[in-house]
C-alpha positions as CSV (number, residue, x, y, z in Angstrom):
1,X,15.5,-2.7,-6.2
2,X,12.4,-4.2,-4.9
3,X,13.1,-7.1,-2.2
4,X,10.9,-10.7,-0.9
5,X,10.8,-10.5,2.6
6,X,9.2,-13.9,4.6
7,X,7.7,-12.5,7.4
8,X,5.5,-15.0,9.2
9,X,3.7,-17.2,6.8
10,X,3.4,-14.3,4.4
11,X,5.8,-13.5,1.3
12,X,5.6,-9.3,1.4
13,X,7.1,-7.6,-1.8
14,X,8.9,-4.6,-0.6
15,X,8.8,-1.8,-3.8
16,X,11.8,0.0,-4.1
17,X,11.3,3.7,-3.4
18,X,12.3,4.4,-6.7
19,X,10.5,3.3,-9.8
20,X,7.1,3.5,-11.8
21,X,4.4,5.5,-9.7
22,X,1.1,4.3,-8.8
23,X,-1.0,7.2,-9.9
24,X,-3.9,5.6,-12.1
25,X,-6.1,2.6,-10.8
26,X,-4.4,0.8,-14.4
27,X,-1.0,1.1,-12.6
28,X,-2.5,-1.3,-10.0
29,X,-2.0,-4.4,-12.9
30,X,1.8,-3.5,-12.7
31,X,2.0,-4.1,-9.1
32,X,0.0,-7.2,-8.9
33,X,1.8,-8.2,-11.9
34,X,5.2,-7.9,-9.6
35,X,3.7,-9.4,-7.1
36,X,2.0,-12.1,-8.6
37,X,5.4,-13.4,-10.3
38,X,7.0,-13.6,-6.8
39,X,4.0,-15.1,-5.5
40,X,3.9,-12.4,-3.2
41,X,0.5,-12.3,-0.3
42,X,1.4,-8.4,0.6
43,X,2.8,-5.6,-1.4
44,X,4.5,-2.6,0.9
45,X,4.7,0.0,-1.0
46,X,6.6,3.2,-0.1
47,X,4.4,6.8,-0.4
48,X,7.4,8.0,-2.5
49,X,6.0,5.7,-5.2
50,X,2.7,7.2,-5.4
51,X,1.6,9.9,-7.9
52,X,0.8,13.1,-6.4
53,X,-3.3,13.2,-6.4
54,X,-3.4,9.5,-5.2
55,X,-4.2,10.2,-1.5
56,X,-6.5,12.8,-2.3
57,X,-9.5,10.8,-1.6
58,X,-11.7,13.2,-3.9
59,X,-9.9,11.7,-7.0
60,X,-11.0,8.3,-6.1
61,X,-7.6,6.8,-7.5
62,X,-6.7,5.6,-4.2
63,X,-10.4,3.6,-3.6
64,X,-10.1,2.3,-6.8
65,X,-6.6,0.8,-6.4
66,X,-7.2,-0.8,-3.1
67,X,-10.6,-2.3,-4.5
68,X,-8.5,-3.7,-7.1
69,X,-6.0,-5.0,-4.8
70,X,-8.6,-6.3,-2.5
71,X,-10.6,-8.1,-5.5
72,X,-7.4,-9.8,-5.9
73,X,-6.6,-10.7,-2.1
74,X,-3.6,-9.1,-2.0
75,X,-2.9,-7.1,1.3
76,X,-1.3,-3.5,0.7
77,X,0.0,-1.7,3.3
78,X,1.9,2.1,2.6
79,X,5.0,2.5,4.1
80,X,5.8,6.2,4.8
81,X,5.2,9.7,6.0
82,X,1.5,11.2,5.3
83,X,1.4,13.7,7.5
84,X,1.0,15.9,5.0
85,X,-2.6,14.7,3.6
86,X,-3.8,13.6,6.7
87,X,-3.6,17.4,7.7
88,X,-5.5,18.1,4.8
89,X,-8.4,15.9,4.8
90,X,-10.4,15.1,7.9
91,X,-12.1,12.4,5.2
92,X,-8.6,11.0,4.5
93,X,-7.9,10.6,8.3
94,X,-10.7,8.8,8.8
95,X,-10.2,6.4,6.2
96,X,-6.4,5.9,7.5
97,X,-8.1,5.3,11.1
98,X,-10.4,2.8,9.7
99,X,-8.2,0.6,6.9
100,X,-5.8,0.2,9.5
101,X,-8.2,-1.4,11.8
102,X,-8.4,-3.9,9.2
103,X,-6.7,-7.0,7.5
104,X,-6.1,-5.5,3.8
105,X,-5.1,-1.9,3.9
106,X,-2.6,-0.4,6.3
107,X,-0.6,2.9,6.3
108,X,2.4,2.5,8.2
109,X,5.1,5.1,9.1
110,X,7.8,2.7,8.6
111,X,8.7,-1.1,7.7
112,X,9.3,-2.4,11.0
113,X,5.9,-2.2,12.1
114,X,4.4,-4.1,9.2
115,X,7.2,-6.8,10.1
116,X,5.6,-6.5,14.0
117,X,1.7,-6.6,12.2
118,X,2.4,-10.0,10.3
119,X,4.4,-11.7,12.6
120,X,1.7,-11.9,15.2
């Protein structure tokens, strides 16, 4: 079940790690949607809930997704283990390295430190 967390002055919608996958820039509108009717500022989205191309940066599903969110001004960060694609793809690294440098994108390893992130 997805969860509203407070953390800071933000409102973060935690996705469940079970549920609808984000695998087409289209499934972005669901995602806002949820967020938008908690009047949620971040989305955390586990990497179990995205489709298996999306962090292949060559199918541009994941760009297009984060432009979307980021049209919208809703912070995304993705909570989990990508090891596994950031072995892969020397591009993909780099884009990690740089969106999490950032204010709208982050990939995180785990909740806690998006909690640390907002709260200072």
């Amino acid at each position: 079940m997805n969860e509203i967390v407070e953390i800071g002055n933000q409102r973060v919608l935690r996705f469940a790690k079970d549920g609808a996958l984000l695998q087409l820039p289209s499934d972005a509108n669901d995602f806002l949607g949820d967020a938008w009717s908690v009047e949620a500022t971040v989305l955390a989205i586990p990497v179990e809930r995205l489709g298996p191309d999306f962090l292949k940066l060559e199918t541009r599903i994941a760009g297009e997704v984060f432009q979307k969110f980021a049209n919208y001004h809703m912070t995304c960060a993705i909570i989990g283990d990508i090891t596994t694609a950031l072995e892969r793809s020397n591009a993909f690294r780099d884009f990690v390295r740089e969106t999490n440098k950032g204010k709208a994108l982050w990939f995180l390893t785990e909740f806690d430190q998006l909690n640390a992130r907002l709260s200072s």
